[in-house]
Structures are given as structure tokens and as C-alpha cells.
C-alpha positions as CSV (number, residue, x, y, z in Angstrom):
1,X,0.0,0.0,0.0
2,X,1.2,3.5,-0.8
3,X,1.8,6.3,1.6
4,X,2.0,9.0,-1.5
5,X,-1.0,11.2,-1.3
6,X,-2.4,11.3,-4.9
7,X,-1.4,13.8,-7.5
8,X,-3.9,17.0,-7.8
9,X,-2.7,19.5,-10.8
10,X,-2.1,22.6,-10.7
11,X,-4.0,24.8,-12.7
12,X,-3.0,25.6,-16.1
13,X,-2.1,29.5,-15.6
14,X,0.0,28.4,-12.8
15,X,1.8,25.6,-15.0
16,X,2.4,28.5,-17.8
17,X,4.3,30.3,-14.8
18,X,6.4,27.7,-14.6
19,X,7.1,27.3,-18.3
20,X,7.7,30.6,-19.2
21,X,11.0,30.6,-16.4
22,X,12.1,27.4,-17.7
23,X,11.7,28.9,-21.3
24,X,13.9,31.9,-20.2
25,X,15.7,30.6,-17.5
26,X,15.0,33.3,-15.0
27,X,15.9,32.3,-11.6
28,X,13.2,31.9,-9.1
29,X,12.3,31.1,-5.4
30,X,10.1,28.3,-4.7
31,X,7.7,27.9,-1.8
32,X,6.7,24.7,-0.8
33,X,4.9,22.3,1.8
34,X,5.7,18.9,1.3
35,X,3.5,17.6,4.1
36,X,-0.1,19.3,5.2
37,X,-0.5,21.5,8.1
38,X,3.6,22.7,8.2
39,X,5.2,25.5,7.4
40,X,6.5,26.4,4.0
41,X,10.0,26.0,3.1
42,X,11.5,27.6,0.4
43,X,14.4,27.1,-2.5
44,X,16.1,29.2,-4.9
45,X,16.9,27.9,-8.2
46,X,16.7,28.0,-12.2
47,X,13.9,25.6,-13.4
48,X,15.3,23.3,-15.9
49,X,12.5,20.9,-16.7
50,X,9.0,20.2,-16.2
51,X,8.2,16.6,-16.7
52,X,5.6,13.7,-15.8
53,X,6.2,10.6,-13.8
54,X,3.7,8.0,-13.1
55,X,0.9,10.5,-13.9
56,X,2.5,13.0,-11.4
57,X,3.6,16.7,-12.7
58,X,7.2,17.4,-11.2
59,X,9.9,20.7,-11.8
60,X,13.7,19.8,-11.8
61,X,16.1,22.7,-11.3
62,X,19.4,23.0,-13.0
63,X,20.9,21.5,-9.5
64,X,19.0,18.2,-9.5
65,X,16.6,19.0,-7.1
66,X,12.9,18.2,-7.7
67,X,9.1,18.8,-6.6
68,X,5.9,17.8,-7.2
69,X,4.0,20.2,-9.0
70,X,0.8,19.5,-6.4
71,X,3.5,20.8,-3.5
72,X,3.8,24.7,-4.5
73,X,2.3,27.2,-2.7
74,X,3.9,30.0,-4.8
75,X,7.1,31.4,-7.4
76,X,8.6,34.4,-6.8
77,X,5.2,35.9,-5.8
78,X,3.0,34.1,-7.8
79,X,0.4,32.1,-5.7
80,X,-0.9,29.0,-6.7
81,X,-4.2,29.9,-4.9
82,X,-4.6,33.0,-6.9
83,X,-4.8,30.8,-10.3
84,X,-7.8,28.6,-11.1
């Protein structure tokens, strides 16, 4: 049995966010929760790809490290909530 909680996407303005740093490679601060009811953390980076894994939307920065789409709370100051 898994313990992963199941994928929810992002909205498609949000994911456009995303693509248009990757496109230019603009630097950006992520915030994100990785487990409910915590708070944030945050990491600085250059997106580098946005790719699908077992039906699951991730971002990989130019320094390996990568995140579930469904885990952002915001870019720079883009809020997920604020998209729909």
C-alpha cells in the first residue's frame, strides 16, 4: 500500500508560470509544503525541466533537485491559490 497522497494538478495558468521561467531561464524562489499543516520552506533555483512521472507533474532545477507540482504554494510571488 502506498503512503503518497495522490497527484492533484495545478492549474493551467499556474503551470504557464512555470514554463515561461524554464523557457527563459529566470531564476526563481520556490515555496513549498511537502506535508499538510507545516510550514513552507523555500528554494532558490533555475527551473530546468517540467516533466511527468507516473501520472505525477514534477519541476527539476538546474541543480538536481525536484518537486511535485501538487507541492507549490507559490514562485517568486505568484500564488498558486490565486490561479484557477
Amino acid at each position: 500500500m502506498s503512503t503518497t497522497p495522490a497527484y492533484t494538478p495545478i492549474s493551467c495558468s499556474f503551470y504557464d508560470e512555470l514554463e515561461a521561467r524554464a523557457t527563459t531561464g529566470q531564476p526563481c524562489t520556490l515555496t513549498y509544503r511537502t506535508e499538510p499543516d507545516t510550514p513552507p520552506s523555500t528554494y532558490h533555483g533555475t527551473i530546468q525541466d517540467l516533466f511527468l512521472k507516473d501520472k505525477v507533474e514534477y519541476l527539476r532545477l538546474a541543480d538536481g533537485f525536484e518537486l511535485r507540482l501538487d507541492a507549490l504554494v507559490a514562485v517568486d510571488d505568484k500564488e498558486l491559490r490565486n490561479y484557477c
